[in-house]
ROPADO-423176 format. One record per residue (C-alpha): residue number from 0; residue in one letter; x, y, z. Coordinates in pm, 1 decimal, m for minus. Layout:
REM residues N
{NUM; A; {X; Y; Z}};
...
***
This chain:
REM residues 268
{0; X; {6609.7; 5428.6; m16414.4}};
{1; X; {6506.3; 5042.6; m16397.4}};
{2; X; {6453.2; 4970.2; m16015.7}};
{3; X; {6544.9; 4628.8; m15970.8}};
{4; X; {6326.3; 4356.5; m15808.7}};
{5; X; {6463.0; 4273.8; m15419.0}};
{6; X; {6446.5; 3853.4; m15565.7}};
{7; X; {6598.7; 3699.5; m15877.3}};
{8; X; {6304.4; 3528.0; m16047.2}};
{9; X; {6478.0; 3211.8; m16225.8}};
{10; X; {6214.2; 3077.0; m16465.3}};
{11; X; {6248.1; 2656.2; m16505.3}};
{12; X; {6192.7; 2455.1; m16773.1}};
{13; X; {6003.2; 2233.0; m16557.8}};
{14; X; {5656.4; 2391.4; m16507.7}};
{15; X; {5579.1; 2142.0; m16195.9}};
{16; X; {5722.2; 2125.6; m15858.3}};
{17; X; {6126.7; 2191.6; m15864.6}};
{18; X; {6370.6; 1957.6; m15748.1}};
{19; X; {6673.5; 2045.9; m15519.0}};
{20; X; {6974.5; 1824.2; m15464.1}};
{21; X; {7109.0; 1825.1; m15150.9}};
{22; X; {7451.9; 1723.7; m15142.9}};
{23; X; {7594.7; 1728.1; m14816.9}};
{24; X; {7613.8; 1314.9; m14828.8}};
{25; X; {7825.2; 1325.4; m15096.7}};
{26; X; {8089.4; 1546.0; m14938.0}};
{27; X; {8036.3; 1392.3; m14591.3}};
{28; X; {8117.4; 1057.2; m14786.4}};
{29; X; {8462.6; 1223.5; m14961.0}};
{30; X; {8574.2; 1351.9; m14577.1}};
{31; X; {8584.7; 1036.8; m14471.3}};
{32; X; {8941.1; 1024.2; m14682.6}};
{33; X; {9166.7; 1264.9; m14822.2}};
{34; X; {9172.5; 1170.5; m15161.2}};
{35; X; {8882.9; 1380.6; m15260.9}};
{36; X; {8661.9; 1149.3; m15386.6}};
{37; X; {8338.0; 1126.4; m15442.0}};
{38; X; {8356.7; 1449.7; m15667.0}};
{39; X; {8061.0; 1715.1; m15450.5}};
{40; X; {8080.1; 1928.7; m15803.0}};
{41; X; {8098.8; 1614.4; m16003.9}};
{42; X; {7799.0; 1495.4; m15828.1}};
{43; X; {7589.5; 1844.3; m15842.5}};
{44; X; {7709.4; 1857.9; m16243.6}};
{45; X; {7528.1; 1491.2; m16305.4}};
{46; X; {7213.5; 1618.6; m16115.9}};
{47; X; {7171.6; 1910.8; m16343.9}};
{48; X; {7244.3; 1707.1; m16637.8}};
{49; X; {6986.4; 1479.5; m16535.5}};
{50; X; {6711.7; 1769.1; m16488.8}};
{51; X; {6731.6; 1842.4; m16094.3}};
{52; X; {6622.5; 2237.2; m16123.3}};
{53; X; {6851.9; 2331.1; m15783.5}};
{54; X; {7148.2; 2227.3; m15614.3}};
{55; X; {7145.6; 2294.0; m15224.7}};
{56; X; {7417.7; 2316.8; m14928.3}};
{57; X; {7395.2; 2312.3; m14561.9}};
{58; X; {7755.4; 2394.7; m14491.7}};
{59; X; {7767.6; 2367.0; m14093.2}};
{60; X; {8024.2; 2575.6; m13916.6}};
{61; X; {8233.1; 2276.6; m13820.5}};
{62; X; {8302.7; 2161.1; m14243.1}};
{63; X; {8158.9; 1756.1; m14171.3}};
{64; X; {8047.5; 1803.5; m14479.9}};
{65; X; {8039.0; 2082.4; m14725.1}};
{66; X; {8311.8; 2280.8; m14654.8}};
{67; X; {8374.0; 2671.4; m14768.8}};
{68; X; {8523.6; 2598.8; m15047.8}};
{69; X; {8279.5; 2369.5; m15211.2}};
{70; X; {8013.5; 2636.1; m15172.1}};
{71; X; {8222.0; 2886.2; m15426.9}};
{72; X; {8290.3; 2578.6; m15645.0}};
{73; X; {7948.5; 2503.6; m15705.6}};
{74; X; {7815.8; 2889.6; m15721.0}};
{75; X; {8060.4; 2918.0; m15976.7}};
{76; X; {7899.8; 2588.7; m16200.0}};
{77; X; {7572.3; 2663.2; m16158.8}};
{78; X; {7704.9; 3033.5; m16356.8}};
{79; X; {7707.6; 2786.9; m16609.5}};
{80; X; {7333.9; 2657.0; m16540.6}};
{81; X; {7148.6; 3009.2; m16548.6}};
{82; X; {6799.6; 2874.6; m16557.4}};
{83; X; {6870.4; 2686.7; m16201.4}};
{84; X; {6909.2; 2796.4; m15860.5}};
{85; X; {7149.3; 2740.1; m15585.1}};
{86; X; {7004.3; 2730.9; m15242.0}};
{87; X; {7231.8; 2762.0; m14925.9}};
{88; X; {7071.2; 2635.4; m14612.8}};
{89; X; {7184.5; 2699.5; m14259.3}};
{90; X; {7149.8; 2935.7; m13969.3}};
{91; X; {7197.8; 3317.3; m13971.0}};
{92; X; {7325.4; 3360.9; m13668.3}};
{93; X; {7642.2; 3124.6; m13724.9}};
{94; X; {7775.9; 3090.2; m14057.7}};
{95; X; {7532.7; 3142.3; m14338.9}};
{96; X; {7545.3; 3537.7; m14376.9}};
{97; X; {7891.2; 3482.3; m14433.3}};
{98; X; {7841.2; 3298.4; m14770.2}};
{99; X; {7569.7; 3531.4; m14851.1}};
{100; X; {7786.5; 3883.7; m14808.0}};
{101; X; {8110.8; 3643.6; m14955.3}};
{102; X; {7907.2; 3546.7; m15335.0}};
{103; X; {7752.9; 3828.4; m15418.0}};
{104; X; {8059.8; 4059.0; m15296.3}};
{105; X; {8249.9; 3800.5; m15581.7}};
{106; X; {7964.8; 3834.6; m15837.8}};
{107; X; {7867.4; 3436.7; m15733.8}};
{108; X; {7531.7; 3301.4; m15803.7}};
{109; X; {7267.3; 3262.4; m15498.0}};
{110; X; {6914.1; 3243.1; m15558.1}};
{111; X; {6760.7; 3138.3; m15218.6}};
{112; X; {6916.4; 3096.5; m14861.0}};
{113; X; {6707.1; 2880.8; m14604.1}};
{114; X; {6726.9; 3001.8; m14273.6}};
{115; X; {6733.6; 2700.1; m14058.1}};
{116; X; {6727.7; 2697.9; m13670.8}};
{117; X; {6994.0; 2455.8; m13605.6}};
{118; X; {7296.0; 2459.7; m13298.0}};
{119; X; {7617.8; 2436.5; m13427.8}};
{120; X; {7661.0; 2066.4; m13272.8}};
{121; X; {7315.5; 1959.7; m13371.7}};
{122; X; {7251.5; 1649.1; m13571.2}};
{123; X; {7015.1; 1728.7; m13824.5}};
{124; X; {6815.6; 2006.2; m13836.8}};
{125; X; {6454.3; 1882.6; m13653.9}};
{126; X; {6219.2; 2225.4; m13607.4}};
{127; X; {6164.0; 2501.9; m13716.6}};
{128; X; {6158.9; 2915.2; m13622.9}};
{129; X; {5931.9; 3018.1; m13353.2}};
{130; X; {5715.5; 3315.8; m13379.8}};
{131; X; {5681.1; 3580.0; m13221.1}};
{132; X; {6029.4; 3522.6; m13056.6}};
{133; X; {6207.1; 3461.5; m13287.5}};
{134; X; {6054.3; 3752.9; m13570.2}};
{135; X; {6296.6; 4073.2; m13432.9}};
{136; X; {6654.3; 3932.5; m13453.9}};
{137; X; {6533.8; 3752.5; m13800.1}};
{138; X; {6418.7; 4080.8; m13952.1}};
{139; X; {6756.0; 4257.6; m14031.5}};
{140; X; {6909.6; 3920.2; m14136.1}};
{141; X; {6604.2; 3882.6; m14438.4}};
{142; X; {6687.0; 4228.5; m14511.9}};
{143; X; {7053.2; 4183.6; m14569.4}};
{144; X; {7010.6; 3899.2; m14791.7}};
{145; X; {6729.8; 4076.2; m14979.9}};
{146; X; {6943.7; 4379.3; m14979.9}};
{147; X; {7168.0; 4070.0; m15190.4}};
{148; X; {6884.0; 3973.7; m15428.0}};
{149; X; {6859.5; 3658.5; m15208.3}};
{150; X; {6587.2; 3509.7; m15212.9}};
{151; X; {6431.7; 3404.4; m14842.8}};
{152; X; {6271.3; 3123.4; m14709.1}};
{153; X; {6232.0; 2988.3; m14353.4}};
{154; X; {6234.1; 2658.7; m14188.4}};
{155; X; {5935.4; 2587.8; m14047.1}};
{156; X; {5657.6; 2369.8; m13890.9}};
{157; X; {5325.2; 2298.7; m14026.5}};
{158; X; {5181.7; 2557.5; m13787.0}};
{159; X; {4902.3; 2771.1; m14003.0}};
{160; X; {4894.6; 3045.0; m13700.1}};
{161; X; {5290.4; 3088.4; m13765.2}};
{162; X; {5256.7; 3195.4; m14168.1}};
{163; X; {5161.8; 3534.9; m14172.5}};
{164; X; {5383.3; 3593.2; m13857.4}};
{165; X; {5684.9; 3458.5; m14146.8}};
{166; X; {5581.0; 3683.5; m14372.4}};
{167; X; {5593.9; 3986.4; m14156.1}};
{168; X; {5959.5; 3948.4; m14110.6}};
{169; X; {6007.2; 3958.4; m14468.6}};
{170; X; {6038.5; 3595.2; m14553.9}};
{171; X; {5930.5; 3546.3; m14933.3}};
{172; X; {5851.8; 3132.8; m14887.0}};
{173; X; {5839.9; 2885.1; m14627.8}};
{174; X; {6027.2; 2535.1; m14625.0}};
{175; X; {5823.1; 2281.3; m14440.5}};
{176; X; {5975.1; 2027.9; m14198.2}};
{177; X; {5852.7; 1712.6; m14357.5}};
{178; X; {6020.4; 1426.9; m14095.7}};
{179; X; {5673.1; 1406.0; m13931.4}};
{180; X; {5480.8; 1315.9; m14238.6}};
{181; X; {5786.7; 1073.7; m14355.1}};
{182; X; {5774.4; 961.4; m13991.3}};
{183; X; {5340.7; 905.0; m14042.2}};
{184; X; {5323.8; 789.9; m14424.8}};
{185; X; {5290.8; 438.4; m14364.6}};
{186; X; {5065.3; 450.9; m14052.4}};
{187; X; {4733.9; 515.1; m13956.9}};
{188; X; {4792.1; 901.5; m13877.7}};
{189; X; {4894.7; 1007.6; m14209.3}};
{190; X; {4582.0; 1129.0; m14287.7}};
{191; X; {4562.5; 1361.2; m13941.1}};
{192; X; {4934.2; 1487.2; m14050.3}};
{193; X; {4935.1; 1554.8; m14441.5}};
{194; X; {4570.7; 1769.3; m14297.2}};
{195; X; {4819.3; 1961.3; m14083.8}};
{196; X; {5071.6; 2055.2; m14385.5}};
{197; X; {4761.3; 2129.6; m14642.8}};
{198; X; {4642.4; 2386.6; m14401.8}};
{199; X; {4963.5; 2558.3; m14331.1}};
{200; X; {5008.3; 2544.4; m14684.9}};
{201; X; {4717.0; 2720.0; m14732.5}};
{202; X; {4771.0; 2990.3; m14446.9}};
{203; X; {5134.9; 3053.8; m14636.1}};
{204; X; {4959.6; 3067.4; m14972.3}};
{205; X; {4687.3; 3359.7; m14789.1}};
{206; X; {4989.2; 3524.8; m14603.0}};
{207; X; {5159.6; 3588.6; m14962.2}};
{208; X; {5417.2; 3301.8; m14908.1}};
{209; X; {5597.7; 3040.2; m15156.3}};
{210; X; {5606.7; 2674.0; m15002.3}};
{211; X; {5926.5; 2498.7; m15026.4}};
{212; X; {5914.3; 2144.2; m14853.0}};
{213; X; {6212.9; 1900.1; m14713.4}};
{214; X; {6326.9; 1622.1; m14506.4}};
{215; X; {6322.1; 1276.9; m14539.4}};
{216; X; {6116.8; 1329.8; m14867.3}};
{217; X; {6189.7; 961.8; m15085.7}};
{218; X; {6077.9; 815.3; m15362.0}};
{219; X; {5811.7; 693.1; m15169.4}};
{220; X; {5615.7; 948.0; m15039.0}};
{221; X; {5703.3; 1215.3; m15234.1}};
{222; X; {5437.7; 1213.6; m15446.1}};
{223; X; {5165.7; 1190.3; m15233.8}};
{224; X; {5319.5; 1476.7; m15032.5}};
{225; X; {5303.1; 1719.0; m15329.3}};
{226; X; {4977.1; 1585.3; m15517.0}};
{227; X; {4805.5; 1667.4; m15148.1}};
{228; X; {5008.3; 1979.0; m14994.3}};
{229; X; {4873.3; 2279.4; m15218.4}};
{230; X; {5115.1; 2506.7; m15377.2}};
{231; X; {5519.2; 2334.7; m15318.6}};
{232; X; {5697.5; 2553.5; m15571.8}};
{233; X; {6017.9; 2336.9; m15450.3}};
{234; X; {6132.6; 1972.8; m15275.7}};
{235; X; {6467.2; 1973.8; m15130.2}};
{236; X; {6617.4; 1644.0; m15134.2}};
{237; X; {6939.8; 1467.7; m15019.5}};
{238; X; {6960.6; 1205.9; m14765.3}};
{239; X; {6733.9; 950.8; m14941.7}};
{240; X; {6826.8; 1101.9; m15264.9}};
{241; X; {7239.1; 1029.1; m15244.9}};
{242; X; {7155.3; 687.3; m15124.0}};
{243; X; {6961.3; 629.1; m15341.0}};
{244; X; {7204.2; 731.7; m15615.3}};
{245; X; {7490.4; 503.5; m15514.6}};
{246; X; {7271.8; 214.2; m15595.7}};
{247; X; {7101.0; 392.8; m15912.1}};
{248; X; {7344.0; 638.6; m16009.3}};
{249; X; {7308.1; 1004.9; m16000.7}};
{250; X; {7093.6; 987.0; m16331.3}};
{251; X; {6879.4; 711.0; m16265.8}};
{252; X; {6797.0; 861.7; m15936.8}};
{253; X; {6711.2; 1247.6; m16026.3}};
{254; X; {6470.9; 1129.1; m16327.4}};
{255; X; {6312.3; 888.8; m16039.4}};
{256; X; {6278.1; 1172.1; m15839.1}};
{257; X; {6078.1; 1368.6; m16107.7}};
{258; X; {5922.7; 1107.1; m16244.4}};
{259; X; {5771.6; 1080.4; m15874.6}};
{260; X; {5711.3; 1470.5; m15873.3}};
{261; X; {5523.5; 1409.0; m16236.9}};
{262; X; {5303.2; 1146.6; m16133.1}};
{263; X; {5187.9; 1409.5; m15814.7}};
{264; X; {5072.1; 1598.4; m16129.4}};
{265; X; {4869.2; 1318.8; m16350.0}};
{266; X; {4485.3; 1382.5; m16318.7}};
{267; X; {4268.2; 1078.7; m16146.3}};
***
């Protein structure tokens, strides 16, 4: 009998660092009206076209944005997409187990959920898990989803102490909190900071980890971010990305975006 890996292993086409669209923007724009426009699946169907590896949600409890619905609309496109991944983002202890349990219980598409630390009324999400306090009521919650063939990653801080702790719980990658290089990229402690990610990048990498990265990533700093941070497997992107896009187009935008993840690549 064929015992079945815990984690879907999606291979992409794109050997480099993966992109993820994030497009929450997109339906916070179309829920400003009720005429359901702009298109979220529309939008995530361009993206693919144009090469983006992933499409990823954050649908908060309170629908501002993505609302239930939109996350069974796209897991049922990207059926049509098999060599990329959907990501769900969000916190375990409100609404995202939900979706996880919901998809696979209707044969849906997941790949990866990203366990964020975020209150229900909070802005953005700004930090990431703590450890040890936080490792005991996380534990069961990684187990479910891997029970799921969900893959697992965890929002975190650049804190190198804090990796193997991650992967004790069962997390299979980390997603670094990136607002505090974005934040330091064009001043004079950008140095001190992208130090700070490289060696929590390398503690992950040592702990058995997979580095995901987002959060104000642009076209920008992108690729100095992944040319210097050893080991991103995946950049989640969707703020600068969507604005971007309604000057560029969706298109335009998403080859920028790897174009920018290439040139992290190039040799000096």
């Amino acid at each position: 009998m064929k015992i079945l890996s815990p984690v879907p292993v999606v291979s992409h086409a794109h050997d480099k660092t993966a992109l993820s669209v994030n497009v929450n923007k997109v339906a916070l724009l179309r829920n400003s009206r009720h005429l359901d426009i702009p298109s979220v699946l529309r939008a995530a169907e361009l993206c693919l076209e144009a090469g983006a590896q992933g499409i990823t949600v954050h649908p908060r409890p309170d629908e501002r944005h993505i609302r239930r619905d939109d996350v069974f609309e796209l897991a049922a496109l990207m059926k049509d997409w098999p060599d990329r991944e959907f990501n769900i983002e969000g916190n375990p202890f409100q609404n995202l187990m939900d979706f996880v349990h919901d998809l696979a219980a209707r044969g849906l598409p997941l790949h990866q959920c990203t366990f964020v630390p975020d209150s229900e009324d909070q802005f953005t999400s700004d930090h990431g898990w703590s450890f040890p306090e936080d490792a005991e009521r996380l534990r069961p919650l990684i187990q479910q989803a891997h029970d799921r063939r969900v893959r697992v990653s965890l929002f975190m801080d650049p804190v190198p102490e804090a990796m193997a702790a991650a992967k004790a719980v069962g997390a299979d990658r980390v997603e670094f909190y990136t607002e505090t290089y974005a934040r330091a990229w064009a001043g004079s402690e950008k140095a001190k900071v992208l130090a700070r990610f490289t060696l929590a990048a390398q503690a992950a990498a040592a702990a058995g980890l997979g580095i995901n990265a987002g959060h104000d990533l642009n076209r920008d700093n992108l690729t100095e971010f992944v040319r210097e941070v050893p080991g991103v497997l995946e950049v989640s992107i969707g703020h600068a990305l969507i604005a971007d896009a309604l000057e560029l187009g969706y298109a335009a935008t998403v080859r920028s975006y790897l174009a920018s993840i290439d040139r992290a690549f190039v040799s000096a």
